[in-house]
Phi, psi and omega in degrees: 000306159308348169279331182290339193296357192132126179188154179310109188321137178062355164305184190219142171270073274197104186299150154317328198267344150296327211298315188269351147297329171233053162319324191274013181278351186268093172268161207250357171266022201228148155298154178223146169268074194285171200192137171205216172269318169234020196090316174313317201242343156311279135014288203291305186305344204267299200313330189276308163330290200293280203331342214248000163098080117269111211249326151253096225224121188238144168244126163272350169105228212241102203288343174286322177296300178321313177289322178284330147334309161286314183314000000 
């Protein structure tokens, strides 16, 4: 529901509770932009990402903070 809800043209969607199965859906030449409702579970993807050999890796937060960022 939150993805439907706003999300970055061509991100990918990828629940937290997935994440570490589906890392290789993940590239590791790209900066990643972790993204949630509050923040909170975001937090959690950029820590598992970096544990995971990812080197440029942002938690953008709250997709309303995030967006207004971009915007």
């Amino acid at each position: 529901g939150e993805f439907q809800g706003g999300h970055i043209k061509g991100s990918v969607n990828i629940p937290l509770q997935s994440l570490s199965d589906s890392l290789s859906r993940i590239r590791k030449d790209k900066p990643v932009i972790t993204c949630c409702a509050s923040g909170m579970r975001s937090a959690s993807a950029k820590s598992i990402l970096k544990s995971n050999g990812y080197a440029e890796v942002y938690n953008g937060g709250g997709w309303m903070s995030l967006q207004n960022k971009i915007s």
